[in-house]
C-alpha positions as CSV (number, residue, x, y, z in Angstrom):
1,X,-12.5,16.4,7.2
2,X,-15.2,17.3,9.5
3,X,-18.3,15.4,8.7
4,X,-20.0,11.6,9.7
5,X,-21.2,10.5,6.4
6,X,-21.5,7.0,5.8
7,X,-20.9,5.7,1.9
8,X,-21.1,2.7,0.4
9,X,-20.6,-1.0,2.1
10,X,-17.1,-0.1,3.8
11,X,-18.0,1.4,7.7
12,X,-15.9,4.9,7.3
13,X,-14.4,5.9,10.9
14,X,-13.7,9.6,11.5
15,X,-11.6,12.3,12.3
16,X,-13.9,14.2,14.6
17,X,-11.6,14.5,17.5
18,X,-8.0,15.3,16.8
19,X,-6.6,15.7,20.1
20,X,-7.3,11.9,21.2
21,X,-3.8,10.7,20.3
22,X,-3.3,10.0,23.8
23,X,-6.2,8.4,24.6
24,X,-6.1,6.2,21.8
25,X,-2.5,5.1,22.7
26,X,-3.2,3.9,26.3
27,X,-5.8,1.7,25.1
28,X,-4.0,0.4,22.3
29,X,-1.2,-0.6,25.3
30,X,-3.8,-2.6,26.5
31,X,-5.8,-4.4,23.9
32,X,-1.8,-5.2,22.4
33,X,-1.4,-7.3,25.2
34,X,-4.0,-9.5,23.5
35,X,-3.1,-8.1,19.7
36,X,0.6,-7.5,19.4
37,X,0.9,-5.5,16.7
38,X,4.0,-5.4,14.4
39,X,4.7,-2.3,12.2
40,X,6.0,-2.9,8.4
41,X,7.9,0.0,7.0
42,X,8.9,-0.7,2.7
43,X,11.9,1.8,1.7
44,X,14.5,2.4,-0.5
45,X,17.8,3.1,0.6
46,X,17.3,6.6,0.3
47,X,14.2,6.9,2.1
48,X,16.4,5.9,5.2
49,X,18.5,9.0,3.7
50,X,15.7,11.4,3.2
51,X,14.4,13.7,6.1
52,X,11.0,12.2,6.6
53,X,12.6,9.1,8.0
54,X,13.9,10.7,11.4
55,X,10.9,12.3,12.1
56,X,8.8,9.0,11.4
57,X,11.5,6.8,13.7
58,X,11.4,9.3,16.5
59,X,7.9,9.5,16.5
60,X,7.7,5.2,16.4
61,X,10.1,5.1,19.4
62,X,7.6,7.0,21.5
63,X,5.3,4.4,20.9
64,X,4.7,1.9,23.4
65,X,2.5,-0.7,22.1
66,X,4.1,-1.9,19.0
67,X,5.8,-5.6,19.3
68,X,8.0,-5.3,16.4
69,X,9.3,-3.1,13.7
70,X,9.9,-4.2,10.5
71,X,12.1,-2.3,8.1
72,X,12.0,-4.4,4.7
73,X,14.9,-2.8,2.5
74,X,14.8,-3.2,-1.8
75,X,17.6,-2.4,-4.3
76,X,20.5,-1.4,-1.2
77,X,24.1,-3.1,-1.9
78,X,26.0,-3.8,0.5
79,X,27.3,-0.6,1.3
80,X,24.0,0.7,1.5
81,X,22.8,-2.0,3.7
82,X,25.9,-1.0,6.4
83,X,24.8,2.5,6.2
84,X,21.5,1.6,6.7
85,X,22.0,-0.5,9.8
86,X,23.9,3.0,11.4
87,X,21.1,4.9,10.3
88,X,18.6,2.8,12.0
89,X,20.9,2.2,15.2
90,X,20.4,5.9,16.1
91,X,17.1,5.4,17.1
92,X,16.3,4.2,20.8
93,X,14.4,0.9,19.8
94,X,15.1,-2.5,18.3
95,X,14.0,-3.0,14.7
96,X,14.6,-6.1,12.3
97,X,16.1,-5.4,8.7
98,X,14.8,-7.4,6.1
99,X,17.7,-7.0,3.2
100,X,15.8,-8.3,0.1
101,X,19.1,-8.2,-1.9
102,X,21.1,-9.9,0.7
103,X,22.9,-13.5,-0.5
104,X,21.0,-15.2,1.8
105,X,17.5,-14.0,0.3
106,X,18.7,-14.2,-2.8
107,X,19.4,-17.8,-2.0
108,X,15.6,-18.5,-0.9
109,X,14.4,-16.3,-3.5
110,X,15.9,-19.0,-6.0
111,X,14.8,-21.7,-3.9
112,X,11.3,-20.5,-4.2
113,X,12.1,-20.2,-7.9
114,X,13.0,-23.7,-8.2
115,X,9.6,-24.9,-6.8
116,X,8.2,-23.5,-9.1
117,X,6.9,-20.7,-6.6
118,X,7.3,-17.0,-9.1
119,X,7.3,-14.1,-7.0
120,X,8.3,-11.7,-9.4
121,X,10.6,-8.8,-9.8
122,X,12.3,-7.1,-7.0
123,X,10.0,-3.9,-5.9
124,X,7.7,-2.8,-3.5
125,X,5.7,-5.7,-3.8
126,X,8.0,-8.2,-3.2
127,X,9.6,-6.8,-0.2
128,X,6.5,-6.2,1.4
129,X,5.4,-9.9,1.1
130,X,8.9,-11.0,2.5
131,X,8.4,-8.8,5.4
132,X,4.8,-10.8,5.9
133,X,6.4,-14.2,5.6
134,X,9.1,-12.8,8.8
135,X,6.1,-11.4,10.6
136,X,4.6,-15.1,10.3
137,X,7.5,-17.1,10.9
138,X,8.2,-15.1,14.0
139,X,4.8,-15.9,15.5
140,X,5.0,-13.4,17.7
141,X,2.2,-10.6,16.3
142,X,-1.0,-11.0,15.4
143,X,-1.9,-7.9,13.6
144,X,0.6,-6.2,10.8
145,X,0.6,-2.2,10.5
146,X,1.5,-0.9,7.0
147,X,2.5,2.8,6.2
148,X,5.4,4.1,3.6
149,X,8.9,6.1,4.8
150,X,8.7,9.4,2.7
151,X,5.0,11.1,5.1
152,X,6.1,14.6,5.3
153,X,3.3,14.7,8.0
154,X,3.9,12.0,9.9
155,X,2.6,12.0,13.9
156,X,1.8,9.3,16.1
157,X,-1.7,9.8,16.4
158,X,-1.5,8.8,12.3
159,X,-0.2,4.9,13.7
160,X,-2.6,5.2,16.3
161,X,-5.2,5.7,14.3
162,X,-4.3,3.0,11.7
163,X,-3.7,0.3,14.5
164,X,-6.8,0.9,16.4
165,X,-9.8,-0.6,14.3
166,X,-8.0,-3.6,14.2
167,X,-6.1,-3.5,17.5
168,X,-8.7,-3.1,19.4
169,X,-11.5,-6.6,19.4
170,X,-14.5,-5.4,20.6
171,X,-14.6,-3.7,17.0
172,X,-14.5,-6.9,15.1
173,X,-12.8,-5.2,12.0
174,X,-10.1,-7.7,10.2
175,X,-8.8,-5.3,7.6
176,X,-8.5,-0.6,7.8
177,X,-7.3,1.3,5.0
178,X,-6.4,4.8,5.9
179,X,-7.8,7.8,3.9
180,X,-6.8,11.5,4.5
181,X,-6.8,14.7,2.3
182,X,-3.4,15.3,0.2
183,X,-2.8,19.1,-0.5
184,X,-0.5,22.0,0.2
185,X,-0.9,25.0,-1.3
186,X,-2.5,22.8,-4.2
187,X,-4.3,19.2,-4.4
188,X,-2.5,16.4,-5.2
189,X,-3.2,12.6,-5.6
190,X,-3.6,12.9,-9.1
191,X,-3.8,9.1,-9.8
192,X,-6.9,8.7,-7.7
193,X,-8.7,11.7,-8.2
194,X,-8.1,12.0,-11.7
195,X,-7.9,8.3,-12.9
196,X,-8.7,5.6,-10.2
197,X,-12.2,6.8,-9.2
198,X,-13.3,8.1,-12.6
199,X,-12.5,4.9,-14.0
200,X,-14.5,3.3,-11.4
201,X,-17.2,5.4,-12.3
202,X,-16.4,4.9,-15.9
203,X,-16.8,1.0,-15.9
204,X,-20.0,1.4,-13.6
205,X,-21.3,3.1,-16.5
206,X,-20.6,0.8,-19.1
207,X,-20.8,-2.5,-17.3
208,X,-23.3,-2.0,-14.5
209,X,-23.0,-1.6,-11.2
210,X,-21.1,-5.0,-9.8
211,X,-20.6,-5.2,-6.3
212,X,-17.1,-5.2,-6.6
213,X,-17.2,-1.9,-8.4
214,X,-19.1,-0.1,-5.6
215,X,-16.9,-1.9,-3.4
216,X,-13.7,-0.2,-4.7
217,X,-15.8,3.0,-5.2
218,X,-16.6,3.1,-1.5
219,X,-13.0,4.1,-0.9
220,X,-12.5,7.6,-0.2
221,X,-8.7,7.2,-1.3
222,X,-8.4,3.7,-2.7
223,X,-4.7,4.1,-3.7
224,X,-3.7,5.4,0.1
225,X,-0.7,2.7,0.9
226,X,-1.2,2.6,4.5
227,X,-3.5,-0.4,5.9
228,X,-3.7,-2.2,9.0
229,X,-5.0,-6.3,9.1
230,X,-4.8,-9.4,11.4
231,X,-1.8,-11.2,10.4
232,X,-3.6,-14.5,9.4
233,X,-4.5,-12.5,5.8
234,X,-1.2,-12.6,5.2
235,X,-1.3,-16.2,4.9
236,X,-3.9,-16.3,2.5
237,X,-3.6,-12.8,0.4
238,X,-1.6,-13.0,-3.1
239,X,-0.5,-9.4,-4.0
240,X,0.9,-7.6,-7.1
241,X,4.1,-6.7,-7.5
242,X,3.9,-3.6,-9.6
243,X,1.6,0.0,-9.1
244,X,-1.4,-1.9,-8.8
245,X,-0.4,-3.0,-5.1
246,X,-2.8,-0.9,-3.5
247,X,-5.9,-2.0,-5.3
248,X,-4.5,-5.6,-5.2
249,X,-4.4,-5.8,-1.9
250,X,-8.4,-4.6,-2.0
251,X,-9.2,-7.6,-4.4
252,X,-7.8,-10.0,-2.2
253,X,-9.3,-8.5,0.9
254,X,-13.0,-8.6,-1.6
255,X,-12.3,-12.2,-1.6
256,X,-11.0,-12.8,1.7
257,X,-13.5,-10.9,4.0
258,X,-17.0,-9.9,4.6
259,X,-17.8,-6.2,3.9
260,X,-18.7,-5.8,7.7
261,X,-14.9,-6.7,8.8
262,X,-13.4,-4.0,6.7
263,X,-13.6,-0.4,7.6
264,X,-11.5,3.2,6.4
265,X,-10.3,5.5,8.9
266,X,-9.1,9.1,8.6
267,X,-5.5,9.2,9.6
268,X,-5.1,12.7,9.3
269,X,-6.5,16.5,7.9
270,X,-3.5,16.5,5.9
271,X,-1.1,14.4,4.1
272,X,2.0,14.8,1.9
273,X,4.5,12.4,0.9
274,X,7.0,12.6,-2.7
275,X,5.5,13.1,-5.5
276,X,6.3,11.1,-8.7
277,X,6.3,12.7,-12.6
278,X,3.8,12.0,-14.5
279,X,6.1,11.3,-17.5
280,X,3.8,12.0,-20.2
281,X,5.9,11.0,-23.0
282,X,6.8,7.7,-21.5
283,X,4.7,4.6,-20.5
284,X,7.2,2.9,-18.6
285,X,7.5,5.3,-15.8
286,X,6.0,7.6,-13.3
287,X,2.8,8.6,-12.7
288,X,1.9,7.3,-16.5
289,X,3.7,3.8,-15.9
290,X,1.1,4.0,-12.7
291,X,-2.3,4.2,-14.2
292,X,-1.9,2.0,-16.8
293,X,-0.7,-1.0,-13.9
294,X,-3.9,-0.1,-12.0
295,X,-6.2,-0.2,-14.9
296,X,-5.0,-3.5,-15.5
297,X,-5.4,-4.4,-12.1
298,X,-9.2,-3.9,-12.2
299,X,-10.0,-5.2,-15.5
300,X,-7.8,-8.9,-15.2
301,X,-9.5,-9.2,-11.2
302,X,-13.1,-8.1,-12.9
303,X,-12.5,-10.8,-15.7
304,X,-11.3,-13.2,-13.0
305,X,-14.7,-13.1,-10.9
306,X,-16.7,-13.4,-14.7
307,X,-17.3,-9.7,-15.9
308,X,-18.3,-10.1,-19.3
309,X,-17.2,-7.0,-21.3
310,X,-19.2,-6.1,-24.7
311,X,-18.4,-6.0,-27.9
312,X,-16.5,-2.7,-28.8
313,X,-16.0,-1.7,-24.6
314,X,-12.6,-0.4,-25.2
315,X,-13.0,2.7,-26.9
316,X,-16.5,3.5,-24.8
317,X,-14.7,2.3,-21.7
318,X,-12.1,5.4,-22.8
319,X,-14.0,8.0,-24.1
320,X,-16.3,7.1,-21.0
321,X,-13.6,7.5,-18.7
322,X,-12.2,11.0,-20.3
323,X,-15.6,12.3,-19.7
324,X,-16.0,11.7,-16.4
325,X,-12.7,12.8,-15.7
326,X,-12.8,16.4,-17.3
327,X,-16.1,16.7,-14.9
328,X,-13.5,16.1,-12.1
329,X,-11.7,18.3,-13.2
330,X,-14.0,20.8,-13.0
331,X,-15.4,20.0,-9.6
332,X,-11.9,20.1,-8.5
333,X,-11.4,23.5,-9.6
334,X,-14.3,24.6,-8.1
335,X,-13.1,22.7,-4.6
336,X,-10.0,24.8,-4.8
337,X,-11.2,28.0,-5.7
338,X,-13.4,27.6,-2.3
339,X,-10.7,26.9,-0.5
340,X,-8.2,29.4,-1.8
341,X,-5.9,26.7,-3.4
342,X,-3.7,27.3,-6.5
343,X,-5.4,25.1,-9.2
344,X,-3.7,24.7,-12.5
345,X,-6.4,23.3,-15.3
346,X,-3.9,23.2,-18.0
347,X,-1.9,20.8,-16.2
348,X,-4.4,19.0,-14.7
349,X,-6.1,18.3,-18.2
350,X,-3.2,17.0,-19.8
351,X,-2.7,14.5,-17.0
352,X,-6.5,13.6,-17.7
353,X,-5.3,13.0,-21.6
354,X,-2.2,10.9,-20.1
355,X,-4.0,9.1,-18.1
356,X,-6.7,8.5,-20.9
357,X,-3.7,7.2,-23.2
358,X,-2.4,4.8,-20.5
359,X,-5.9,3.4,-19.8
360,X,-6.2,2.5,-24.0
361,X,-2.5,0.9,-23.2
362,X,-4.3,-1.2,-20.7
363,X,-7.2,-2.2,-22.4
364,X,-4.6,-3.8,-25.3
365,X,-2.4,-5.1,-22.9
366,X,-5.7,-6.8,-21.3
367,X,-7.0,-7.9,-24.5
368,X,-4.2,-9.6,-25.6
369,X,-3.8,-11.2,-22.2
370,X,-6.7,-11.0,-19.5
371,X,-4.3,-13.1,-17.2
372,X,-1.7,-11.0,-17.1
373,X,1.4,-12.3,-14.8
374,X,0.5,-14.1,-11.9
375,X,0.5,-12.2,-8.5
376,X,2.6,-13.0,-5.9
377,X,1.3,-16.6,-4.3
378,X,0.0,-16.3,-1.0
379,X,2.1,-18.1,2.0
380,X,-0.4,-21.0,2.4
381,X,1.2,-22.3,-1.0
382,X,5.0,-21.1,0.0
383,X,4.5,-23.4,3.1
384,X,2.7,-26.0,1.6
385,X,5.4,-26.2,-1.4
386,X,8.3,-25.9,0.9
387,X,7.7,-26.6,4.5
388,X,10.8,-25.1,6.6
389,X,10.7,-21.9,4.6
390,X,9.7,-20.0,7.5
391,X,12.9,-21.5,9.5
392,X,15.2,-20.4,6.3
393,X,13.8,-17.3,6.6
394,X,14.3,-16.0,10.2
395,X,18.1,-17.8,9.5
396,X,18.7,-15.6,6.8
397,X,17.8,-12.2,8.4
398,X,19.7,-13.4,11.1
399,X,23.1,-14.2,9.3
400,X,22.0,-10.8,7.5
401,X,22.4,-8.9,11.0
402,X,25.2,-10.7,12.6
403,X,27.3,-10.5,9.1
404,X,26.7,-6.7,9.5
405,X,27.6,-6.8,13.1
406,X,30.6,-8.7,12.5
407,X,32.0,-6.3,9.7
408,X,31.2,-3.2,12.0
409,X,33.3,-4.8,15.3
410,X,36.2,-5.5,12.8
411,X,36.6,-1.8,11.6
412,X,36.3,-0.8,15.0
């Protein structure tokens, strides 16, 4: 997106010269010498399956300024894991696996269990924070680089980008979410264009304006999943473990940083990744199953730092939010008929009424409990509880790869 404007409290960095990849690269090889970076991939087993993956891995391998590669695997068997380890073999550059469902982490995720330390259900969430706690037992890299395994799109200068407002000191930043435009021959990001901002918008109506609220709304894609931060917010960020990662991950950062140390950079004019159903008809999954963990994200944090909600707030909050949204709608058409995009208002309104239906889901499921399951504890308290964790850890990823290794030499 060509253009310099500056919203909001969150400095917004860029895109005006695309063919800097290069540039940006050499000095990232230098200022990693005194900010080793490592790179934290989440996936499924069939991401690793899925053609996005090679071009991501052979684009990574070209890359000389990373320290370490993390590749944090959820829900892969064993079988899965071996094929997973030959998968990532192929590629010309050493990267750590991180089996989630392994014996060995199931051992310390029961340890951790019987300290009283709850860190939820295996997903995205979860894994990600495991990979963390290796990135900080290994002590080896002081800034952690975030980005899924299904970008269609993917190039280096997208990493580059992402690294470098951290990376790089003179720039003081502790904390960069990316933002980019997702669209092919249609927009997409339905869940933030069509729910996360107007709701946003919605409670800023209702409420007030809060500076957490214009904080969030400063975002130009709050929902984007890749981020870049220095490692020590690991320590002291607890995340979510369902849909409501993203915008978890922003609450703590609220907390944990001053606005001035947090910035947004453009990654890239285009973006695509896999898209997930809406699933109208059912709560419990998809795009629907989505909204209504993000809704419930921002109202439990908004209760947690003293938002007071009035009397009766649910059903404005909801016939607020379905307002704002069919003006999205609109504007949306408008910003596709300008741009020669197909644009399909029928199906765009009903996720508008889905999304309306999951946000009243929300508000009960808020109502009933404004604490909602705690978040994931941050590793301060895993330390703290249980003081050689960290040594368990690295032991267990270890006996993880030279179990594998083992098995492989065998058959051969």
């Amino acid at each position: 997106m060509a253009d310099f404007f500056q919203n909001g409290e969150i400095s917004n960095l860029h895109r005006l010269n695309p063919n800097d990849a290069d540039k940006l690269e050499k000095r990232l090889e230098h200022f990693s010498r005194q900010n080793p970076v490592a790179l934290v991939l989440p996936a499924l087993f069939h991401d690793l399956t899925a053609a996005p993956i090679r071009t991501i891995l052979t684009e990574i391998s070209r890359v000389r300024y990373l320290n370490e590669v993390i590749v944090t695997l959820g829900k892969t068997d064993a079988g899965q894991f071996a094929e997973a380890k030959q998968i990532l073999r192929s590629f010309d550059m050493p990267i750590a696996i991180v089996w989630n469902n392994s014996e060995p982490l199931r051992e310390l995720y029961q340890i951790l269990k019987d300290h009283g330390v709850s860190v939820g259900d295996d997903g995205k969430g979860r894994s990600t924070w495991m990979a963390y706690g290796y990135v900080l037992a290994r002590e080896s890299s002081r800034v952690i680089v975030l980005h899924d395994c299904d970008i269609v799109t993917y190039s280096r200068e997208l990493l580059a980008r992402l690294c470098y407002p951290v990376v790089n000191p003179n720039l003081g930043y502790e904390f960069c979410k990316g933002y980019y435009a997702r669209f092919t021959d249609r927009l997409h990001g339905r869940v933030t264009r069509l729910f996360a901002t107007p709701l946003i918008r919605a409670l800023k109506k209702i409420i007030g304006s809060t500076d957490f609220l214009e904080y969030l709304d400063s975002f130009r894609y709050i929902l984007a999943g890749e981020f870049s931060m220095q490692s020590d917010l690991a320590r002291i960020n607890r995340i979510p473990g369902d849909w409501g990662l993203e915008v978890g991950v922003l609450a703590e950062i609220y907390r944990n940083c001053s606005r001035r140390r947090i910035c947004q950079v453009e990654i890239a004019d285009q973006y695509e990744h896999k898209h997930q159903p809406l699933s109208e008809c059912d709560p419990s999954t998809g795009l629907n199953k989505m909204s209504i963990d993000i809704a419930k994200t921002i109202l439990r944090t908004m209760a947690s730092m003293g938002t007071l909600f009035p009397a009766g707030w649910t059903k404005t909050l909801k016939a607020t939010y379905l307002r704002t949204a069919q003006d999205a709608v609109a504007k949306y058409c408008d910003d596709s008929e300008i741009n020669g995009l197909f644009f399909d208002r029928h199906r765009e309104t009903i996720a508008v009424e889905t999304f309306a239906r999951a946000l009243e889901l929300a508000c009960e499921e808020f109502e009933r409990d404004a604490v909602g399951k705690p978040r994931i504890p941050n590793w301060n308290r895993v330390t703290s509880a249980i003081p050689n964790f960290f040594d368990r850890l690295l032991e267990a990823v270890e006996v993880d790869s030279r179990s594998e290794e083992r098995r492989v030499g065998k058959e051969c």
